[in-house]
N, C-alpha and C positions, 0 to 999 in steps of 0.2 A: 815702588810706585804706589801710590793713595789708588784708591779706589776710581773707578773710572767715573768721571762727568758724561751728563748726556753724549749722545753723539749724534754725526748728520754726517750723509754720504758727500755730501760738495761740501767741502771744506773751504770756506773763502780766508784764505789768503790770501791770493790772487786769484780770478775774479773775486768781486767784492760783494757780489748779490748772489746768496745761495740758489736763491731762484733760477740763476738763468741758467738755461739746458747747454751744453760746453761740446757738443757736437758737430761734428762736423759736416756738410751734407755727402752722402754716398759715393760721386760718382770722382772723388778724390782719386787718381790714378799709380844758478848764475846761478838773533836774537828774536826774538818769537816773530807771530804774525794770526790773523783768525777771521773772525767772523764778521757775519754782518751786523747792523745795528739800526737801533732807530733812533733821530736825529731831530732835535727841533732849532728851533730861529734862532740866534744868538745876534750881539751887537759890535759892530764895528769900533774899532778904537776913535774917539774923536778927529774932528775933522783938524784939528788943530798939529796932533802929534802925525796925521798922516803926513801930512804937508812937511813937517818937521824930517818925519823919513825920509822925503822925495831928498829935501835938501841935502840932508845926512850919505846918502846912498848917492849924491851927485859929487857929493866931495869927495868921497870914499875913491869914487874910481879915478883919480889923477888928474894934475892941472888941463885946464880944455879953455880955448876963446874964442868966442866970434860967434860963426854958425856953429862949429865943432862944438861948443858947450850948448848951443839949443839944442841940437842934434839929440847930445847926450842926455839932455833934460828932458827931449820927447822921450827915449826909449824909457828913464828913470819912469817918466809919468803914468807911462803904457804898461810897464810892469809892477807900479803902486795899483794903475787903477785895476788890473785883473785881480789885483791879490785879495784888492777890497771887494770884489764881483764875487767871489768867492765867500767870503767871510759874508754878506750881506746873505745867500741863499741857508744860512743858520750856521756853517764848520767856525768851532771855534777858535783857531789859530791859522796864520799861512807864514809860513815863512818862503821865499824865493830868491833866486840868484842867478844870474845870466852872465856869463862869460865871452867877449869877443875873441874874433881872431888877433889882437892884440895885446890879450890878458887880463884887458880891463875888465873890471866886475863891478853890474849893477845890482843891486838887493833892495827887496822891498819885505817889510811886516806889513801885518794886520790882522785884527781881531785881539787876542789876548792869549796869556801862558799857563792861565791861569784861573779859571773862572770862581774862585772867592775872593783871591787878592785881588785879580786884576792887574796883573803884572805884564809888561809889555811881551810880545814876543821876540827872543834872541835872534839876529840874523843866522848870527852861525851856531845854533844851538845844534844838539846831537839828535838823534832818529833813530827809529829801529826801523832799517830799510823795507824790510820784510821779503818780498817775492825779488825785490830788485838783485838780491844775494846771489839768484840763478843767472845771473850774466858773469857772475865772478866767478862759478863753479863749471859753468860751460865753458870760460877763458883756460882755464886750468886744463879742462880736457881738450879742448883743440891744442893746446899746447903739447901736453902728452902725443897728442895723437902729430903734431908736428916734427915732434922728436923720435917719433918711431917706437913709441914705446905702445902704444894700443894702435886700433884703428877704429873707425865709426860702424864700422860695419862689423865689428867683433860683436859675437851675442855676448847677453848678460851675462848665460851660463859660463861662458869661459873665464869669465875674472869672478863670477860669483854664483859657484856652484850649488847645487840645490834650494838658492834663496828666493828662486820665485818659481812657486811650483804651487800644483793641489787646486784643487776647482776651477782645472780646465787652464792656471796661470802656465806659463812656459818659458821658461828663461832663454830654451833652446831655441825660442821662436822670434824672440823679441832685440833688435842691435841697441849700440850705446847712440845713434844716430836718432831712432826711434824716442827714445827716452828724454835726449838731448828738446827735441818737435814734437810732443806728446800726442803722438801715434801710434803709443805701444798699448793701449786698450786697458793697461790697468786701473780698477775702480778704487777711487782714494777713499780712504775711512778715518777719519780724523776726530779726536774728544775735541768738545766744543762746549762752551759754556751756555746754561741755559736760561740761568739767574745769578742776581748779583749773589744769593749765598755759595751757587754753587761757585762764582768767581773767587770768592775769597776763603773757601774749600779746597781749591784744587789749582791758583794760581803759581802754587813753587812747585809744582807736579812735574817730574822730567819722563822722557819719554826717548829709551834709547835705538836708533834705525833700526835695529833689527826688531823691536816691539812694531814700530811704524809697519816696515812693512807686512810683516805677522800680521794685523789688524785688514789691511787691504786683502792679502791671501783666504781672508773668509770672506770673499767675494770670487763670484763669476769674473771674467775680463766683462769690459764696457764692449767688447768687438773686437777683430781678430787685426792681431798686431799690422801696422803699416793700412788699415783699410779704411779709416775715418779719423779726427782727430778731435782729441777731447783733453782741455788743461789739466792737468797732474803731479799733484805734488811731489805722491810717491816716485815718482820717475827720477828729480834731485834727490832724493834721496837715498836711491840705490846709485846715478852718479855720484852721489858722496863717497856710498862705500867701493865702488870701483877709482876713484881716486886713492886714497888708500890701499885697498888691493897692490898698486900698478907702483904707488911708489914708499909705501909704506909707512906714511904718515899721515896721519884725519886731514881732511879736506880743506881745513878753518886755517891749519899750520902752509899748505901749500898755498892758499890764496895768500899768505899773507906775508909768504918768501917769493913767490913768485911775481905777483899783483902789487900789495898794499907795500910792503917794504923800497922796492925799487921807484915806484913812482911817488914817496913822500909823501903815503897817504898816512900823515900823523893823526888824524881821527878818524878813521877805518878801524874795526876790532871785531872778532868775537866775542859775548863776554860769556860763552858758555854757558853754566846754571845761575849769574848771577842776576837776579832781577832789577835792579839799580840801574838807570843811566847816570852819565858823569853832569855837570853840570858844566855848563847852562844847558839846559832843555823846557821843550814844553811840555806842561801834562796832556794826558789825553784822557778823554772818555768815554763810556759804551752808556748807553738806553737798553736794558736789556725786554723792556714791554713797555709799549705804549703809557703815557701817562704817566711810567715811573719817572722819579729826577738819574738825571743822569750820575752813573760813579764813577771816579778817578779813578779807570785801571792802568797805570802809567806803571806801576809795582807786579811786573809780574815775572816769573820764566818763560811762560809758552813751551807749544808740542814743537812749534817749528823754530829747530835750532839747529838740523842736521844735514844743511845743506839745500832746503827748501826755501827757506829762510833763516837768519840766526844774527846775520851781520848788522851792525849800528855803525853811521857813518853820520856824515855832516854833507848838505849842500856844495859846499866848496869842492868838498873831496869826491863825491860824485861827480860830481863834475869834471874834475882832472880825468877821475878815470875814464867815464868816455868817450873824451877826445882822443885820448892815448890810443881807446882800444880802435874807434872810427880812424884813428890817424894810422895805425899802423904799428903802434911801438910796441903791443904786445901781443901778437899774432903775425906770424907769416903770411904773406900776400894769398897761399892756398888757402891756406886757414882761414882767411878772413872770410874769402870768397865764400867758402861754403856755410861760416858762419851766417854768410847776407843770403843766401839759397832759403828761398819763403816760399812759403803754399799758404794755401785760404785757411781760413779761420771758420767757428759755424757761425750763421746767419745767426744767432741769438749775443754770441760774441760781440760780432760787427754790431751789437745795438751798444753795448760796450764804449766798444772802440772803433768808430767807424771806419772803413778805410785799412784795419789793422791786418796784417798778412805775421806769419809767425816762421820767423829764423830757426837758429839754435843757438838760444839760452836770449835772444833780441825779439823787440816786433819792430816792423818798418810802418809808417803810418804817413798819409800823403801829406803835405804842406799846402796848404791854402797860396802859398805866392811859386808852385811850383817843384817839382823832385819829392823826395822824400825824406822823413827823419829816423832815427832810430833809438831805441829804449827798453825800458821794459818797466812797468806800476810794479809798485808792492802797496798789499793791504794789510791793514792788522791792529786789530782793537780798536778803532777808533782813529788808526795813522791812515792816511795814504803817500805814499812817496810816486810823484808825477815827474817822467826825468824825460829827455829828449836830445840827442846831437845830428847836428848836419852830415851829410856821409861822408863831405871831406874831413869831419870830428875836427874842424878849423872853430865850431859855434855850439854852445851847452848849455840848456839848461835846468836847475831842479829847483822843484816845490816839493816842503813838508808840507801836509794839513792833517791839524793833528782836533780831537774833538770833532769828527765828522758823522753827527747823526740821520737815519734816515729813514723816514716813517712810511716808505714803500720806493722798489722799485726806481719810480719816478725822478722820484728824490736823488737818489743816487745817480740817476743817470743824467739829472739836471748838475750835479757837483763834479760828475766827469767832463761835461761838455766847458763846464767853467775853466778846470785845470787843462784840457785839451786846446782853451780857446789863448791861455798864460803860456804853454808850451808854443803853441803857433806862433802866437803874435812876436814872442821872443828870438824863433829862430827864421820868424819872415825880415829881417832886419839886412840891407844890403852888408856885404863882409865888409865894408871900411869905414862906413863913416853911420853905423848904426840908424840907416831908414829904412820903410819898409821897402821890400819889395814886391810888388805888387802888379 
């Protein structure tokens, strides 16, 4: 391992604003991913080629007449114009895609793939999901734990002896249930880049879980396991290595026998140390100070690959997954339950994500026309992946935005409200004949 890059105690991979405090208030009873960034205006792709995609993306999803094809061309338009809503507050790319209870798929671009060439952005281009990876790691262990081979309520210590110990950490204190809900108190410590040199320094940099969690072990806990809850990486990543433990294969190899393989998720992968994605994709980029021009970090390994983050997927295929997992088809009816078992979030969270309660390894977040949805954001250099399914997992949908700068706060939380407003308005859609409901 190179030399250490700065570091900073909130690691944003998920959350995406190092700033916000990830606690929770007191009386409480799933290929890389990183940092925050600062982000300027960018421009929308002409009004011409949008129009072009409404059309493109109406034909895409199967012969339709009459009202049935208005219908379809409202949702088509509704899901162009968020993506453009988004690309106009400055991110430079959106890619999205909406699935009904039918199968049919709407997709909307906008902005660009590329900001020298100006190359359009791919519908189905590939992603580094980033944080979204902890629903496929959490799937794996309810699984485990379906099949009797662990429990939730097993501590750390039993499947991973001495590995979290030393300034007050306690393995003996803390379950996989805990870890699963991050309410196990540990304080995450993650290398984080601080400039573009030290980016192109320390971008092929790997970083193996037991360094990861070594790194957090030279911290206090954040507060005593199960008494407050605070987002954490380290947490996936010691379920990585208790996946492993339990059935003795890394975690990347089980999701993707257990998960990716059976449900024909042909572009799902680990790609391990390698920093390539496959093509088509878009580049992304990080601001790393005010004022500088933004760099294309699309070329990198990243610290989170070990279960915190690590997986690269496509739209499409998030999407399959899930319905599958909301539907039932890869979890047990116990399992799910407990999966959908949420507690509050901290009040700086909820500026986040308004509305957001936190499962194991999902958040549920209300619906503007009613009930709830479910998902989970990944961030990461400049990605964000915005995903969402109804609870009957009958209705899916995900946004890439890739190039998302953000010159405070604000900013950011102006480009969450945008992709939160693409998730809703997508999944407020009656199940059959794609209107809202309202």
């Amino acid at each position: 391992m190179a030399t250490e890059p700065g570091t900073t105690a909130c690691y944003p991979l998920f959350p995406l604003v190092s700033g916000i405090v990830r606690r929770a208030p007191p009386d409480l009873a799933s290929l890389p991913m990183k940092r925050s960034s600062t982000r300027r205006r960018g421009r929308s792709i002409p009004r011409n080629l949008a129009l072009a995609a409404i059309v493109a993306g109406t034909l895409s999803t199967g012969c339709a007449s009459g009202a049935s094809a208005a219908r379809q061309y409202d949702g088509q338009a509704r899901l162009q114009r968020d993506a453009d809503a988004i690309t106009a507050l400055g991110v430079t790319g959106v890619q999205a895609r909406l699935i009904g209870p039918d199968g049919r798929n709407l997709t909307a671009t906008s902005g660009v793939a590329d900001r020298t060439t100006r190359r359009p952005v791919p519908p189905d281009g590939y992603f580094r999901i980033a944080s979204t990876t902890k629903t496929f790691v959490a799937t794996v262990i309810l699984q485990l734990a379906g099949d009797g081979r662990l429990s939730l309520d097993d501590t750390v210590e039993r499947w991973l002896p001495g590995v979290v110990s030393g300034n007050g950490n306690d393995g003996h204190a803390i379950t996989i249930r805990q870890l699963l809900q991050h309410t196990s108190g540990i304080h995450d410590d993650y290398p984080d880049y601080t400039s573009a040199e030290d980016f192109h320094r320390h971008r092929y940099d790997t970083y193996t879980p037991e360094q990861t969690v070594a790194r957090a072990m030279r911290h206090r806990p954040d507060f005593r396991p199960g008494t407050d809850w605070s987002y954490c990486n380290t947490g996936y990543v010691l379920l990585g290595m208790v996946v492993q433990r339990v059935t003795g294969h890394p975690w990347h190899e089980e999701v993707r026998d257990r998960i990716v393989r059976p449900l024909g998720l042909r572009h799902t992968f680990w790609p391990g140390t390698s920093p390539e994605l496959p093509r088509p994709h878009a580049e992304t980029y990080q601001r790393f100070a005010p004022g500088e021009p933004p760099v294309d970090v699309t070329e990198q390994i990243g610290q989170g690959i070990n279960g915190e983050a690590g997986l690269v997927s496509t739209t499409a295929d998030l999407n399959r997954f899930f319905r599958a997992l909301l539907g039932g088809r890869l979890l047990r009816p116990a399992q799910l339950a407990q999966m959908k078992q949420t507690m509050p979030v901290s009040e700086e969270f909820q500026k986040l994500m308004p509305g957001a309660r936190d499962g194991l390894g999902v958040f549920s977040r209300p619906l503007s026309c009613g009930g709830v949805y479910w998902g989970h954001e990944g961030g990461d250099s400049g990605w964000i992946t915005a995903d969402g399914v109804t609870a009957d997992g009958r209705r899916a949908v995900t946004a890439s935005l890739s190039g998302v700068f953000a010159a405070s706060p604000d900013d950011v939380l102006r480009v969450e409200r945008a992709e939160s407003k693409l998730v809703d308005d997508a999944l407020c859609a009656a199940p059959d004949d794609g209107r809202e409901r309202r």
